[in-house]
C-alpha positions in Angstrom: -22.8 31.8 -5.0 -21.3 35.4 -5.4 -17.5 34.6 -5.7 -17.0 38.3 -4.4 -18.6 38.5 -1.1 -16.7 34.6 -0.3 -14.1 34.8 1.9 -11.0 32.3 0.4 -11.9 30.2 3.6 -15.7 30.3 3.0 -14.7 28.8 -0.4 -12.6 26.2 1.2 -15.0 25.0 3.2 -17.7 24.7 0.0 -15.1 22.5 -1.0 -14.4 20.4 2.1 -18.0 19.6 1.7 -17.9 19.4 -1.7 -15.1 16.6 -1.4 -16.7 14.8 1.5 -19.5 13.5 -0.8 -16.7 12.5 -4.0 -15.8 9.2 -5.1 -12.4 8.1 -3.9 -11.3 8.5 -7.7 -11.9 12.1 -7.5 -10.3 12.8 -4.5 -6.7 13.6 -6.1 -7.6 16.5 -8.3 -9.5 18.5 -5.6 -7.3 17.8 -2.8 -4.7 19.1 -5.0 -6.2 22.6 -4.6 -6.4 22.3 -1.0 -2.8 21.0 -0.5 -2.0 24.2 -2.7 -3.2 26.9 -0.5 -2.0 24.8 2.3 1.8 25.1 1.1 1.0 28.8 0.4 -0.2 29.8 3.7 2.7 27.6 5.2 5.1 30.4 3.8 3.0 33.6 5.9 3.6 33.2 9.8 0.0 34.8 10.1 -1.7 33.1 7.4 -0.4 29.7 9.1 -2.2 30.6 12.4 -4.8 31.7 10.4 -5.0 28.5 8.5 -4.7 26.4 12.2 -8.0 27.5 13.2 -9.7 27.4 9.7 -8.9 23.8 9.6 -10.0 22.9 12.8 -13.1 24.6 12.3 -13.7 21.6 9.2 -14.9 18.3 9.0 -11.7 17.5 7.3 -10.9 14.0 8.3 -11.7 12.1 5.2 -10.0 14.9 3.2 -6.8 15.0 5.1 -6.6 11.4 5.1 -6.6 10.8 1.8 -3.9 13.6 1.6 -1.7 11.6 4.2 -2.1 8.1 2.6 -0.8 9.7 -1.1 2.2 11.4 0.8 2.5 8.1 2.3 2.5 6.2 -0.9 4.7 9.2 -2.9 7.7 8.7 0.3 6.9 12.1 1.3 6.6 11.2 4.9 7.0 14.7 6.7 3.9 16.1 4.5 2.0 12.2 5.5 2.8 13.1 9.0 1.1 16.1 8.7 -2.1 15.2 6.9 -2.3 12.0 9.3 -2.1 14.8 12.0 -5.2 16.5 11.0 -7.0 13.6 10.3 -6.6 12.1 13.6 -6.7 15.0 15.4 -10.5 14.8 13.9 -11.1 11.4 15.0 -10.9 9.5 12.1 -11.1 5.7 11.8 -7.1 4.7 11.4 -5.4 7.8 11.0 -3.7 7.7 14.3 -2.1 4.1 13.5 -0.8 5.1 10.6 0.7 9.0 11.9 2.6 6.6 14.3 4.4 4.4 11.7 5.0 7.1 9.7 6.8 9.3 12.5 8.3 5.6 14.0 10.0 5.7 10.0 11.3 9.3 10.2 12.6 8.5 13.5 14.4 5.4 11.9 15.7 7.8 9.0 17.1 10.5 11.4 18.9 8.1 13.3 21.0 7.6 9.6 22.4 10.5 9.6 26.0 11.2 9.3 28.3 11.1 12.1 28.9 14.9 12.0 24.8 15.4 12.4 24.4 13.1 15.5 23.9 15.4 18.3 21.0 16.9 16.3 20.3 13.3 14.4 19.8 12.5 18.1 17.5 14.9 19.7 15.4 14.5 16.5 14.8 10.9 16.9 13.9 11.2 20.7 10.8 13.6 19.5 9.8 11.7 16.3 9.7 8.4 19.0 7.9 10.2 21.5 5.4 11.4 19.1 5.1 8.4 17.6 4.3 6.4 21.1 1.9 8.9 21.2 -0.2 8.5 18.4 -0.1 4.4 19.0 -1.4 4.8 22.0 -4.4 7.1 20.5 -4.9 4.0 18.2 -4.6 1.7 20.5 -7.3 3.4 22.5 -9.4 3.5 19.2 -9.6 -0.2 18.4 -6.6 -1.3 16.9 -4.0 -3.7 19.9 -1.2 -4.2 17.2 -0.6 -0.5 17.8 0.6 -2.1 21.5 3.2 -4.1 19.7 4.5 -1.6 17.4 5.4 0.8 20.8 7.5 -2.5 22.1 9.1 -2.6 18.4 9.7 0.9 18.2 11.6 0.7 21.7 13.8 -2.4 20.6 14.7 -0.4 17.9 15.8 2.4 19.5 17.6 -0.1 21.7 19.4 -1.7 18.8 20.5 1.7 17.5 21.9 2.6 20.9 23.0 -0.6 21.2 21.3 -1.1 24.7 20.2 -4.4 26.2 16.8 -6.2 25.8 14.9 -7.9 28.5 13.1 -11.0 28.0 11.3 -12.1 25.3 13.4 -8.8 23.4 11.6 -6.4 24.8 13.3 -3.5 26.0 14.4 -3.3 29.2 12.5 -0.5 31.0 14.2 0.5 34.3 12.3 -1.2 37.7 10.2 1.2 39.8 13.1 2.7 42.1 16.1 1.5 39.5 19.0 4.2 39.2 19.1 5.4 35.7 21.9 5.9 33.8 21.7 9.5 33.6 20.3 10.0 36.8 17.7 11.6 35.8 14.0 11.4 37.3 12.1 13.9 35.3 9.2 11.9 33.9 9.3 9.4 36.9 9.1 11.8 39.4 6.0 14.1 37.8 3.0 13.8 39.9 -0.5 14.5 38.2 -2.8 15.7 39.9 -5.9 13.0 40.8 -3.2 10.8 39.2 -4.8 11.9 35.4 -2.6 13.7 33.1 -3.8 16.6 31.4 -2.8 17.3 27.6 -0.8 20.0 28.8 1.2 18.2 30.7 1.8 15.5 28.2 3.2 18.1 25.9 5.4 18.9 28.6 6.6 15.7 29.8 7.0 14.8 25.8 9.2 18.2 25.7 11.8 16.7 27.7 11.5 13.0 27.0 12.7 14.0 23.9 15.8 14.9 24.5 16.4 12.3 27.2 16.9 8.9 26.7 16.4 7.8 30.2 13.4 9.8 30.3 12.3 8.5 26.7 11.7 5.1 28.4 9.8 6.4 31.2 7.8 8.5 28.7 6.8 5.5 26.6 6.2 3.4 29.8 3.8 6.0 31.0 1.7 5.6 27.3 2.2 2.1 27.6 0.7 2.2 31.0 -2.2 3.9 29.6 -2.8 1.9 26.3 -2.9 -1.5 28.7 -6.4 -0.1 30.0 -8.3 2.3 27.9 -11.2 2.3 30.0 -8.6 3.5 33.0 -6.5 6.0 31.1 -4.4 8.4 32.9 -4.9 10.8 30.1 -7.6 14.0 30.3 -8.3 15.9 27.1 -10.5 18.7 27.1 
């Protein structure tokens, strides 16, 4: 290989492939070089964009993984979040479970937060949940049913935090079909998909505002909940 007609992604990707056939053991040192350029190009607004499509353009799931479970293992959750991301953006086999208890523990750290910090504390913890509920329903939908049990445990602690009342058998109360809300606001209930499917889009969007809603939080993670109880029926359309 001429090293000076190799672009720095071309080389990259000789190395994504290159990892791809390593034993586990080996994994560390070369991801090292990868997590490198990744903080580098984290700093450059362009090269981030840049660095957005290179990585989609990869076979990077095994690669990214392994990056996610050692941030995982080392506490650094936000970087584990991020590695889990990729790797179950890209479909691999457990990823997705794992991005959700990782984002379900930030949410759980930001509620923490000092008095002075709550408004922000707050608003932080309503997107970490929603993104969370997210990704447990994308496991869910890939094989694994605890992920089903760890939405109702992520809602009961929310509940506990904000001190709100569970329904039978603890589970949190969801408001009825028709219930007044607290807040009176109907946001998520009242969004109407077209052919009754959800596009990604629209997801992002609903997700937007659940997070900073706690009425609308619920709704949010009743409507995933609603589409993890039947993945063969899911309301969800991704391109």
């Amino acid at each position: 290989m001429d090293l000076d007609t190799v672009s720095l992604d071309g080389l990259l990707a000789v190395a994504a492939e290159a990892i791809a056939s390593m034993p586990e053991a080996d994994y560390a040192v070369r991801l090292s070089d990868i997590e490198a350029e990744h903080r580098r190009r984290q700093r450059d607004d362009l090269a981030r964009a840049r660095q957005a499509a290179f990585f989609d353009s990869l076979e990077l799931e095994q690669a990214a993984y392994e990056l996610g479970r050692r941030n995982d293992r080392d506490g650094n959750l936000g970087e584990a979040a991020r590695w889990y991301g990729v790797a179950a953006k890209h479909d691999h086999a457990d990823a997705a479970l794992r991005l959700g208890e990782v984002l379900d523990l930030l949410a759980e750290r930001s509620a923490r937060r000092t008095a002075q910090d709550a408004p922000a504390a707050e608003r932080e913890e309503y997107r970490l949940v929603t993104e969370a509920a997210t990704a447990y329903a994308e496991a869910y939908g890939a094989g694994y049913p605890e992920a089903a049990d760890k939405i109702d445990e992520m809602l009961a602690a929310v509940a506990r935090r904000r001190q709100r009342p569970l329904g039978p058998g603890g589970r949190t109360a969801l408001p009825a079909p028709g219930a007044e809300l607290s807040d009176g606001c109907t946001y998520v209930r009242d969004f109407q998909p077209q052919n009754d499917v959800l596009r990604e889009e629209e997801i992002q969007l609903l997700s937007r505002h659940a997070a900073q809603c706690m009425s609308c939080l619920e709704e949010f993670i009743g409507l995933v909940k609603a589409a993890t109880a039947d993945p063969a029926a899911s309301m969800i359309d991704r391109p």
